[in-house]
Structure formats: C-alpha cells, structure tokens
C-alpha positions as CSV (number, residue, x, y, z in Angstrom):
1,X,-23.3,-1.6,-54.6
2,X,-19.7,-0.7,-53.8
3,X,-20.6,1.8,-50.7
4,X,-22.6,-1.1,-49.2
5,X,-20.5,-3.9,-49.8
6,X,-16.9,-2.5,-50.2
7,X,-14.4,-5.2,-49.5
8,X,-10.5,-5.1,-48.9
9,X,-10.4,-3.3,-45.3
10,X,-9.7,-4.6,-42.7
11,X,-7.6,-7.3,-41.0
12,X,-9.3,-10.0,-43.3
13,X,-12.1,-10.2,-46.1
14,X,-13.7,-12.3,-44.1
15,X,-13.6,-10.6,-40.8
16,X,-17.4,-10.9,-40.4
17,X,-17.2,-8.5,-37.3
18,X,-15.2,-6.1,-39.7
19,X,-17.8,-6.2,-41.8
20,X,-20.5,-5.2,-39.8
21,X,-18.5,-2.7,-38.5
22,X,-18.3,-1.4,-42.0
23,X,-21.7,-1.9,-42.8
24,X,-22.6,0.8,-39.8
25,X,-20.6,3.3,-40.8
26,X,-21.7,3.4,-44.5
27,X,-25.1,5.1,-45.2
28,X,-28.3,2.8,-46.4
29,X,-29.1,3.6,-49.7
30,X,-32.6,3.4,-51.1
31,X,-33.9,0.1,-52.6
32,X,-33.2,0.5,-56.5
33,X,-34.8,-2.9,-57.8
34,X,-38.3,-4.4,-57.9
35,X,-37.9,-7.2,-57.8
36,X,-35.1,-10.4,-56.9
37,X,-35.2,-13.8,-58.7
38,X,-32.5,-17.2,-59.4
39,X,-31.0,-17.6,-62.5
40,X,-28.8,-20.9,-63.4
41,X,-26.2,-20.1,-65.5
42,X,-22.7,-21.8,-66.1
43,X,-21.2,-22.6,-62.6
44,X,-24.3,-22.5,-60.4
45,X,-26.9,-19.5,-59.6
46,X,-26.5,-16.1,-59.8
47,X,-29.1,-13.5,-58.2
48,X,-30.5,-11.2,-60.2
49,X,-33.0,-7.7,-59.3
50,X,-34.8,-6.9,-62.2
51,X,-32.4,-9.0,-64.5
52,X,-29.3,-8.0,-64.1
53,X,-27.0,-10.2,-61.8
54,X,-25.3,-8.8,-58.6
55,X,-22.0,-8.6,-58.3
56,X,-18.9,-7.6,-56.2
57,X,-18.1,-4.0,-55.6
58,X,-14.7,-4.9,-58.2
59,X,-17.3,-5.8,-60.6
60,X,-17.2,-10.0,-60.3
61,X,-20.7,-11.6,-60.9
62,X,-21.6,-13.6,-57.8
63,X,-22.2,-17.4,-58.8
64,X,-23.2,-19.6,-56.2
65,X,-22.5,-23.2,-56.4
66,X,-25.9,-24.6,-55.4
67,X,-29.5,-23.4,-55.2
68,X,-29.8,-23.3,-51.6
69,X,-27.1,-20.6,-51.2
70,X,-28.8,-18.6,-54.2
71,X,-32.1,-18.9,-52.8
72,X,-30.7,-17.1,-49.8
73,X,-29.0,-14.5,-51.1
74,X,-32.0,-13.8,-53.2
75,X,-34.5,-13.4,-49.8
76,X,-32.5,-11.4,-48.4
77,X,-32.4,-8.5,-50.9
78,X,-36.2,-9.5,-51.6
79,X,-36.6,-9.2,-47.8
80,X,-35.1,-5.1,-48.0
81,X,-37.7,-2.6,-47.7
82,X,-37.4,0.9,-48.8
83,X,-33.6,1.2,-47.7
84,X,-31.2,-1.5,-47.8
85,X,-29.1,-2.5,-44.7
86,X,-26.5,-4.4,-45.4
87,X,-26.6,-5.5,-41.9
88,X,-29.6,-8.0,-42.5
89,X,-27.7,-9.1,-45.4
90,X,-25.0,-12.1,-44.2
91,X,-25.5,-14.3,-47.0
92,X,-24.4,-11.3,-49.1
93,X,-21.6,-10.1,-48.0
94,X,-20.2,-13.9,-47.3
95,X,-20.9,-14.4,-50.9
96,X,-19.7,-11.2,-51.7
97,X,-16.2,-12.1,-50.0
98,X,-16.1,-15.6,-51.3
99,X,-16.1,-14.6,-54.9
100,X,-14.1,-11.6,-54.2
101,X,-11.3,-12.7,-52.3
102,X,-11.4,-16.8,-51.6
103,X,-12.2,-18.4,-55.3
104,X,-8.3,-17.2,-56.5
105,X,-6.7,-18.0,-52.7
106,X,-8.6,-20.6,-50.9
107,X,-5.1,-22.4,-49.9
108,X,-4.3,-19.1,-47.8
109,X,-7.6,-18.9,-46.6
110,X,-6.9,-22.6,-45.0
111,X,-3.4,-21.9,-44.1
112,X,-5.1,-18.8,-42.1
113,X,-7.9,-21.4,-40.2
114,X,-5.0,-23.5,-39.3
115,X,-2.8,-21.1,-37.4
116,X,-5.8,-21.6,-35.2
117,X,-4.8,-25.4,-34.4
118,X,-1.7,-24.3,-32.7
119,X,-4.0,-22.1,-29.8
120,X,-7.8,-23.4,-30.4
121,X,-10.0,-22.9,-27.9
122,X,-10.3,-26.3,-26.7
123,X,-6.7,-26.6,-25.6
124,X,-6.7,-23.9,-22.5
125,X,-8.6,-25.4,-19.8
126,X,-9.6,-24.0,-16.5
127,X,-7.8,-25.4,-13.8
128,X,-11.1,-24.6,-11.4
129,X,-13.7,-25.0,-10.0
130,X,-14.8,-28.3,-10.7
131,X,-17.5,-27.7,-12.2
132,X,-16.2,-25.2,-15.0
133,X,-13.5,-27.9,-15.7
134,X,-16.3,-30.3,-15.9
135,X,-18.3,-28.0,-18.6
136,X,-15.7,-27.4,-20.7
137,X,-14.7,-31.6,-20.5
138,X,-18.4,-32.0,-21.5
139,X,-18.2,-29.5,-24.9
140,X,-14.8,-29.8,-25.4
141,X,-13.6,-33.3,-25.0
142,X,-15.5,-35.1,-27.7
143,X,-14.5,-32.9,-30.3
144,X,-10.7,-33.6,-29.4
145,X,-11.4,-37.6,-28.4
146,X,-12.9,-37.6,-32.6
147,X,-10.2,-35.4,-34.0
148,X,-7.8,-38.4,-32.2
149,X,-9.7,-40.9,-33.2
150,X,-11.2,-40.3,-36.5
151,X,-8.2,-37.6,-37.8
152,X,-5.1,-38.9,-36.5
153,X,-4.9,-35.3,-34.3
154,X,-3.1,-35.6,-31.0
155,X,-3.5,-32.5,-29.2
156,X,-1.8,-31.5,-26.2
157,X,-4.3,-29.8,-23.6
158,X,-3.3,-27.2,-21.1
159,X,-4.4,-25.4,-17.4
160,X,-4.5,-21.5,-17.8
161,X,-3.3,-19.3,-20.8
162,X,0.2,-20.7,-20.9
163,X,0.6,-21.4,-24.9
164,X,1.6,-25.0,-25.5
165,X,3.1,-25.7,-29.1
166,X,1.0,-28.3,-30.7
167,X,3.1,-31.4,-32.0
168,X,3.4,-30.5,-36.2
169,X,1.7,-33.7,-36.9
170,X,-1.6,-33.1,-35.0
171,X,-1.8,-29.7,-36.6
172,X,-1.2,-31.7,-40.5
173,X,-3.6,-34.5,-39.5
174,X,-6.5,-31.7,-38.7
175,X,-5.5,-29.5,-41.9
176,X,-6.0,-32.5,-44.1
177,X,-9.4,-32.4,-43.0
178,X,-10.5,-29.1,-43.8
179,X,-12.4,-28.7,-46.9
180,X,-11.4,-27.9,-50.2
181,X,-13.9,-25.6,-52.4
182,X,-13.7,-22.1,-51.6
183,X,-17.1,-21.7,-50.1
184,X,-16.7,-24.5,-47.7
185,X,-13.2,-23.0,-46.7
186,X,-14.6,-19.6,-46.5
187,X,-17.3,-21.2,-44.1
188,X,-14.9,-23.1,-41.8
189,X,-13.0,-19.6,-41.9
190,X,-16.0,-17.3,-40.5
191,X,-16.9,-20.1,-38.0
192,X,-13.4,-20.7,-36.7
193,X,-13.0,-16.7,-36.1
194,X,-16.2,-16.6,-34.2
195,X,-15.8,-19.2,-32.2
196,X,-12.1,-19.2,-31.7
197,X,-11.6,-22.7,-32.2
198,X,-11.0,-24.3,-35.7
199,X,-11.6,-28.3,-34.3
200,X,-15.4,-26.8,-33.4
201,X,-15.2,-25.2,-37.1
202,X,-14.1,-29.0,-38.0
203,X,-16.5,-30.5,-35.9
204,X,-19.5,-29.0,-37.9
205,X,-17.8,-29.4,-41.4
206,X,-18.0,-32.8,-40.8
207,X,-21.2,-33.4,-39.2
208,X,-20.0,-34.6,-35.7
209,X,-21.7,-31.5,-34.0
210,X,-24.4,-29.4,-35.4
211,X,-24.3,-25.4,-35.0
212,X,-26.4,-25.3,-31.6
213,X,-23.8,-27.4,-30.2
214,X,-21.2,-25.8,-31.4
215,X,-22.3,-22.4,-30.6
216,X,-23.0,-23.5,-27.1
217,X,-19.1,-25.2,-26.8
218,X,-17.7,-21.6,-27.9
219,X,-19.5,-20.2,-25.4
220,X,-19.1,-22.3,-21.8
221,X,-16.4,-19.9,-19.7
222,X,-18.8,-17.0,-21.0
223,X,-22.0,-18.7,-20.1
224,X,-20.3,-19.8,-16.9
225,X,-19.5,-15.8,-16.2
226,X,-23.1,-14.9,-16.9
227,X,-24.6,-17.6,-14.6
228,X,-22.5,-16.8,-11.6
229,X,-22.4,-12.4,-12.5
230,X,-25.5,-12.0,-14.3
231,X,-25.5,-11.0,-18.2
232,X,-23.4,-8.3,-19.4
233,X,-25.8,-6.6,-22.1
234,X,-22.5,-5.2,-24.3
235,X,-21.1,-8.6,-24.8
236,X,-24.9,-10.2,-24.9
237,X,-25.5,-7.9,-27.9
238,X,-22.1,-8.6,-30.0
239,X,-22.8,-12.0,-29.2
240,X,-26.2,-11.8,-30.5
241,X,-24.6,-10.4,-33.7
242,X,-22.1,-12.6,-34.4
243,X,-24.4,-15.5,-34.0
244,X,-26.3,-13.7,-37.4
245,X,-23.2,-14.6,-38.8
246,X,-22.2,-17.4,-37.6
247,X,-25.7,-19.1,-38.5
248,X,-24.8,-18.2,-42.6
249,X,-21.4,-19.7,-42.2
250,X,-23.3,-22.6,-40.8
251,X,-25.7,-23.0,-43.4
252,X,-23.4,-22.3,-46.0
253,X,-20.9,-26.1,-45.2
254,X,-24.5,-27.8,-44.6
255,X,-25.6,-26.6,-48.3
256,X,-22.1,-27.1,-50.1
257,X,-21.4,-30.8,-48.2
C-alpha cells in the first residue's frame, strides 16, 4: 500500500490537504482483497482484508485504540470497489499518520497545535461593518469567554491583521488543555489546520461546541463573502474537501474521549 499511502512529504504528516494532494497524483490501484473485517488484538483493533492486517507504508501494523475507529477504517476499504481511491479513504490515511508519525512524537505534534494560540483565528477581528463584527462576536466570543473562564486563557483580541503577541500564560493555560494520547492530539492537529484556530480545535475536544458549530465558526468572513459576492465554486470545492477531513478528525476526539 506504499504508492497509495506514502507518508513523509510534505510540510507535515498530517497536512490532510497534502495528502489529498498526494492521493491525486498517485495512480488507483486495483482492489487486491475480498473481503475487510475487525480483529482485537493487544492494544485495540487492527483491520484486516482477507486476514492479514494493514499497515503503514514503513511497514507498522495499524492498531486503533477503540472499536469505533476500527470499524471505520474497515468500511472504508470494504466500501472500495474495483479500484481503490485513497481519496474516499480519511480514516486511513489519518490512521495511517497517527501510527506512522504521532505514537513516537505526540509532544511535537502539540507543541505544533500551539504555535496556533499565538495567531488563532478568533483573535483578528473585523473592524466593519457591524454586522460582520457582530457574526464573528456570535461564533467567536464564546469560545474565548470559556477558554477564560473554564482554562484560565486570557487572550488579547485585535481589529485587522496586525499580529498581537498573546500573553505566555494564556497560551500555557490553553496547552494544558489539549489532550494527551496520540490520536486525540493527532485529531486536535488536523482540525486546528483546517480551521485555522486551535481554541475551535479545543472547543470540540472538550465538548463545548460540536463539529457543525465549529465548522460554521471557521467559516463566518467566508460565508460573509459568499453572501454579499455570491459563491466562488474553486474555494466552495476545497472547502467541500476539507470538510471530508475535517468530519474524521471530528469523529476521531468523539470516539477516543
């Protein structure tokens, strides 16, 4: 599975937008197994197809920690027809990554999602009109107001694109928060990427706003732009495909909390 899955290029592992990128350029190869089923094994599940289990391009068996992320991985190559396209395949390659490069490196993973609290998203705020600034107060503010609250995370917002440092102990407060396994860290990772804000990634860790929400938040100036000059197609259809993405990230910190 190496040409389908190859990891290692790229600006991260866990780029998912690098990977689709890579999963277009490599050629679908023909479906070579009957048939995919769960096995429990030391560790969690592993997928196999036709007995044997799956496993990284580098050669490491996938284990998942719970059945529900098994169970996923398993439709999906159940779901290939007569070619497989690696495209339909999130779950895979976001297992694929985890076990590849998180399980030895999940500290650098979070170190990585918390460069993010020092320019997230919800910081930069539109200094007009009105009701743009009152959008983004409607996403945006409760996620900050329960990072205060609940985290001890101050932030400092800002009008416009001018970068504002973040005080050092907001940004420690929020990074105490992230998770700890390497799935769940891998999850807040992909989610914080796509949406460019690692408090939304927080925020659905932790159950304070599920993905439709959080989607929606990511998206407000954007949604704004399409409402006012109509729907750009280009970004409508990268958008589409991140959201693929973005839902497996999703359901993989609702399976693993």
């Amino acid at each position: 599975m190496r040409e389908l899955f190859e990891e290692g290029v790229g600006p991260s592992p866990l780029d998912p937008e690098e990977a689709v990128r890579r999963a277009t350029r490599t050629p679908r190869r023909k479906r070579f197994y009957a048939r995919a089923d769960l096995l429990e094994i030391d560790g969690g599940f592993t997928v196999t197809l036709d007995g044997k289990p799956i496993r990284t391009p580098s050669g490491r068996q996938v284990v998942a920690p719970v059945k529900e992320i098994a169970e996923a991985v398993a439709a999906e190559w159940e779901a290939q027809r007569d070619t497989i396209d690696p495209l339909t395949m999130p779950m895979t390659r976001f297992a694929n990554s985890v076990v590849q490069s998180v399980v030895d490196r999940a500290e650098l993973v979070a170190d990585d999602v918390a460069k993010y609290l020092q320019s997230d998203l919800l910081f930069y705020r539109a200094g007009h009109p009105e009701a743009l600034v009152a959008r983004e107060a409607e996403h945006w503010d409760p996620v900050l107001f329960w990072a205060a609250d609940t985290l001890g995370a101050h932030f400092i917002l800002a009008e416009g694109v001018v970068h504002v440092r973040q005080p050092d102990a907001a940004v420690q407060a929020a990074r105490a928060a992230f998770p700890a396994d390497p799935w769940s860290i891998a999850a807040l990772h992909v989610v914080t990427t796509l949406t460019g804000s690692a408090l939304l990634a927080l925020a659905l860790a932790h159950g304070v706003l599920d993905p439709d929400s959080v989607w929606a938040a990511a998206h407000v100036d954007e949604d704004w732009n399409a409402e006012k000059w109509g729907v750009d197609e280009e970004i409508a259809a990268r958008r589409a495909a991140r959201l693929v993405d973005f839902r497996a990230a999703a359901s993989i910190l609702n399976a693993v909390g």
